[in-house]
C-alpha positions in Angstrom: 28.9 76.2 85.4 28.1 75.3 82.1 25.2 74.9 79.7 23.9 72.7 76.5 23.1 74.9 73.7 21.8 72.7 71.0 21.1 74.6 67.0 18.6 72.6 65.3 18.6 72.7 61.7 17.1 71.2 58.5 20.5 69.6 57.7 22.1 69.3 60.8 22.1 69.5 64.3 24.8 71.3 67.1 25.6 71.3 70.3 27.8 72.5 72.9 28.7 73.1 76.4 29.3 76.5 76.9 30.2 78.6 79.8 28.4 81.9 81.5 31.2 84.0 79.6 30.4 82.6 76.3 33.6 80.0 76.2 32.5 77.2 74.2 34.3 74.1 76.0 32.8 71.6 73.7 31.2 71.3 70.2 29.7 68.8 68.0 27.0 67.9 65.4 25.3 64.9 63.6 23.2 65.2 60.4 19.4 65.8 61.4 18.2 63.4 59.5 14.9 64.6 58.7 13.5 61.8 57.0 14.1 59.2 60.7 11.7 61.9 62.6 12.5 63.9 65.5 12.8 61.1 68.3 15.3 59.2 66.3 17.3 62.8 66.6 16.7 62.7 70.2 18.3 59.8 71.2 21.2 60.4 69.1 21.1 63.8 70.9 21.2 62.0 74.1 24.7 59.9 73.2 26.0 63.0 71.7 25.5 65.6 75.1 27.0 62.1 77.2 30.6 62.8 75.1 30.7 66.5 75.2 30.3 66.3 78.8 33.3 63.4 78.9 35.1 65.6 77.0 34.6 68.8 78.7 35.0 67.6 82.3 31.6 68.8 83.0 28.0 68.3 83.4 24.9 70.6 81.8 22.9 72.3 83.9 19.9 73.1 81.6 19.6 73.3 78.1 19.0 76.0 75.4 17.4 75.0 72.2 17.2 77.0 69.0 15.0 75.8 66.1 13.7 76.8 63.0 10.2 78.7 63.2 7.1 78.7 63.5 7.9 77.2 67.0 5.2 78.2 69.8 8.0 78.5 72.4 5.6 78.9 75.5 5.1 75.5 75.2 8.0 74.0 73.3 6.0 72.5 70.4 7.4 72.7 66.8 4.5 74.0 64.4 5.1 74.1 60.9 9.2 74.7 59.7 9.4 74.1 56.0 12.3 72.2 56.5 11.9 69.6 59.1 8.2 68.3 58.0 8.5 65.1 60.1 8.8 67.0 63.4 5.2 69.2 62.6 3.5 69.2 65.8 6.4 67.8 68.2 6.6 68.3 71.7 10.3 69.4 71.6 10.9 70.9 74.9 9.0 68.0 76.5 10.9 65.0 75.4 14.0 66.3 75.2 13.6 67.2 78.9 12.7 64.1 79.3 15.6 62.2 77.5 18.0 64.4 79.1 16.9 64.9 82.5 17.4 68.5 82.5 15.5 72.2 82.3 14.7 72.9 78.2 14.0 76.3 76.9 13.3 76.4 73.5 13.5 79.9 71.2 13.4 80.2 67.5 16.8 80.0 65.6 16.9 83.2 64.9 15.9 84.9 68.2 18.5 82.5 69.6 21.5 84.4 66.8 20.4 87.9 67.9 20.9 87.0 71.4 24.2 85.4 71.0 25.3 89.0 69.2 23.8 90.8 71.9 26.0 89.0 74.8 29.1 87.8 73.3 29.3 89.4 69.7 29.1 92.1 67.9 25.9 93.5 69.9 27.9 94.1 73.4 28.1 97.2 75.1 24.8 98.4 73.8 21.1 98.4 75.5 19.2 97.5 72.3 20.1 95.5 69.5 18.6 95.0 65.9 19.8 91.6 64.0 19.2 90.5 60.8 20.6 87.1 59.3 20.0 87.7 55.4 20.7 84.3 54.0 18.0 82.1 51.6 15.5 84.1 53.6 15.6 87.3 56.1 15.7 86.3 59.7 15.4 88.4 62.7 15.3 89.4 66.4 15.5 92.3 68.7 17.4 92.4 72.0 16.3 95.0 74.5 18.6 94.9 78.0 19.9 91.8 77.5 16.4 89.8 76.7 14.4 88.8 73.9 11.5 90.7 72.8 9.4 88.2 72.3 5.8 89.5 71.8 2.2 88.4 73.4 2.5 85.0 71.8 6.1 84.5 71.5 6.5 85.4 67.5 7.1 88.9 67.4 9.8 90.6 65.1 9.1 88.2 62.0 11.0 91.9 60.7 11.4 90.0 57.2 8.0 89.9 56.5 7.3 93.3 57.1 6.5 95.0 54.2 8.5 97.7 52.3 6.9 98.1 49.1 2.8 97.8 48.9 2.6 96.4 45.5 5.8 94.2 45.5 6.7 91.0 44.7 5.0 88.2 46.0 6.8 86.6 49.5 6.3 82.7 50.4 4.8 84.0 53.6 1.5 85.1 51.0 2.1 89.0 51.7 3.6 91.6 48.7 6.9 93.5 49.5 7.8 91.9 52.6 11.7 92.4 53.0 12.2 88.7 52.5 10.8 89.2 48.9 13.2 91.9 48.1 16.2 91.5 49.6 17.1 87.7 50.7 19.5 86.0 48.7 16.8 83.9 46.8 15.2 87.0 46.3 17.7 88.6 44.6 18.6 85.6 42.1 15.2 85.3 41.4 15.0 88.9 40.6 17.7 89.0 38.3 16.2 85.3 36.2 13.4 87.0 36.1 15.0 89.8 34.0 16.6 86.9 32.1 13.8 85.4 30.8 12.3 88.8 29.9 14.8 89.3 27.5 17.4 91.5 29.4 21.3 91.2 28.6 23.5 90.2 31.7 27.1 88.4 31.8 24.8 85.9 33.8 22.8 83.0 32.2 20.0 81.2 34.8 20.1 79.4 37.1 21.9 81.8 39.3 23.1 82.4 42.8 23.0 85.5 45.0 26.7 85.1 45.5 27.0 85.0 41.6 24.8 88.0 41.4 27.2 89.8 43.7 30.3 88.8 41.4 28.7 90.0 38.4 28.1 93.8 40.2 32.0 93.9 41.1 32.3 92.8 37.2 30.6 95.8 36.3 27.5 93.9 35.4 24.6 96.3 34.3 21.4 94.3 35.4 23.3 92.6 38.1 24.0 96.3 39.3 20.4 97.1 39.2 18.9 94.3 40.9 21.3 94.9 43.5 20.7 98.3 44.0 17.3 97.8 44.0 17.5 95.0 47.2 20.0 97.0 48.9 17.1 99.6 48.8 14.8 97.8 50.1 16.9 96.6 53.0 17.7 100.3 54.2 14.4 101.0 54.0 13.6 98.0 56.3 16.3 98.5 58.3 15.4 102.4 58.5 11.9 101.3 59.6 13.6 99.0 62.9 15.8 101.8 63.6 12.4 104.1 64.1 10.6 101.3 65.9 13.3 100.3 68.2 15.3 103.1 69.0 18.7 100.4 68.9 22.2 101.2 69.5 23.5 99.1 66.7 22.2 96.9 64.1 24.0 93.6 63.0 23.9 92.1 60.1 24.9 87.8 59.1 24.1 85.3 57.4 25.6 84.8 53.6 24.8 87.6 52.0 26.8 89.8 54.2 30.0 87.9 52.4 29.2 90.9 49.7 31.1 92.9 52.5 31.6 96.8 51.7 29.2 96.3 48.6 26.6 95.6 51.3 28.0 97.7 53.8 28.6 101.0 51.9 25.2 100.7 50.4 23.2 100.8 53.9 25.4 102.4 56.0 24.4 105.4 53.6 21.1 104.6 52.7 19.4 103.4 56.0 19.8 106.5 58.1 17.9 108.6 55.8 14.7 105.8 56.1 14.2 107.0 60.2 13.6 109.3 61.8 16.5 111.9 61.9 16.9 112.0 65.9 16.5 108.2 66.1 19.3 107.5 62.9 22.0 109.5 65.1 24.5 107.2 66.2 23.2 104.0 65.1 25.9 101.6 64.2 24.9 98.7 61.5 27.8 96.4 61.7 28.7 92.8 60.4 28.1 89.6 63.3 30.7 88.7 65.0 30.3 85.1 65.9 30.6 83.2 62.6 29.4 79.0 63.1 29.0 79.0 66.7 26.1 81.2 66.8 23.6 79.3 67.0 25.1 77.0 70.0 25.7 80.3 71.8 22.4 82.0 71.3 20.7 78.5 72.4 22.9 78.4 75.4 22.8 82.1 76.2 19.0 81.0 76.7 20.1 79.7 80.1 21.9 82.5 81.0 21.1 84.8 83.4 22.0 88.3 81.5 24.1 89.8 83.7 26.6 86.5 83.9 26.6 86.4 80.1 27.5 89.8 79.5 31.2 89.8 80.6 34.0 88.7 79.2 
């Protein structure tokens, strides 16, 4: 048995065949195109799934889809993503069904990356999982017995626009203090300009990068140092506030930012515990993802997957 997970994204698009223990047997992508509109993907889609099966011996059974929020997954129809403008309003699950004869379940991207941690990565082995992809923005999901908690309408744990500080700085979501403000990597450079241009000294000189930002602190960079401690901060405070909401075994941490390794890892491994509740902080993991490009493909295809199957390896 094997099934399509397909990772759509604002640049490009993934897919592969993947078995119930995770194995990807093929894998592939193709620019997304943006600017062509989402059909035009479609039928590229549709030549593209025709050679991973060639190549893998095999034929889908159903396909998983991951794409970039707000996506109304009940239905299948992309709503607003920032990134793929020309595909506002499509009827994804529909006509890819449609152009690929088979059963289409569609899941935000980043729902689709905690539950590809939570059955073959770093999540396994645990009833409940936190994961937070902390990239250009802070993306999330929670994984509770091997499914998605998904909400009443399908959008629940946005956990990066939950707020951690009442009067902070303003997120592109329209709220103050939301995690995403503080603590994603555009966050973080933007922090540190900001200081720039009000006159403050740094080894750095705008524009700047969060992975420039995290240089400077290992240089021994004063402001660098403070707008890093005060993100890292912010993210045990958020990630303190999931550990008392959820009760999780582990939280796991991707996406770029986590390249800062033990400066990241030090910080809220010591930090977070102390932001829950004591009895619910005992014996919480926070550890880096495990899973590295083929996330995406897995967590769409782990869509298809009955839990129990995609569990073992």
């Amino acid at each position: 048995m094997a099934v399509l997970g397909i990772d759509i994204g604002g640049t490009k698009i993934a897919a592969g065949l993947v078995t119930a223990q995770g194995e990807v047997l093929a894998r592939e992508q193709i620019p997304t195109a943006v600017e062509l509109g989402p059909q035009a993907a479609l039928e590229r889609l549709g030549g593209l799934v025709a050679e991973l099966e060639a190549r893998a011996g095999t034929k889908a059974t159903a396909c998983g889809v991951g794409a970039p929020g707000p996506l109304e997954t009940r239905t299948g129809v992309v709503l607003e993503p920032p990134n793929l403008k020309t595909w506002w309003g499509f009827a994804l699950r529909e006509r890819l069904a449609a152009r690929l004869g088979l059963a289409v379940t569609v899941e935000n991207d980043a729902n689709c990356a905690a539950l590809a941690e939570a059955r073959f990565g770093a999540g396994r082995g645990v009833g409940t999982l936190v994961y937070l992809t902390l990239s250009t923005g802070v993306g999330s999901g929670v994984v509770v017995d091997g499914a998605l908690l998904t909400g009443e309408r399908g959008f629940a744990t946005e956990l990066g626009h939950t707020t951690v500080d009442l009067n902070g700085r303003l997120c592109g979501c329209g709220l103050r203090g939301c995690l995403e403000a503080l603590c994603s990597g555009t966050a973080i450079a933007a922090q540190l300009e900001e200081a720039l241009a009000n006159g403050e000294r740094s080894s750095l000189a705008a524009p700047v990068t969060a992975a420039q930002v995290v240089d400077a602190v290992r240089a021994g960079d004063a402001l660098a140092g403070r707008v890093w401690a005060g993100a890292m901060a912010a993210l045990s405070a958020g990630i303190g506030n999931f550990i008392t909401a959820f009760n999780p075994g582990r939280v796991v941490l991707g996406g770029g930012l986590t390249a800062a390794g033990a400066l990241l890892f030090d910080a809220v491994r010591t930090q977070a515990p102390s932001r829950a509740l004591p009895v619910l902080a005992r014996g919480v993991e926070i550890v880096p993802a495990a899973l590295g490009a083929d996330v995406g493909v897995l967590g769409a295809a782990a869509l298809c997957l009955p839990a129990r199957q995609s569990t073992t390896r």
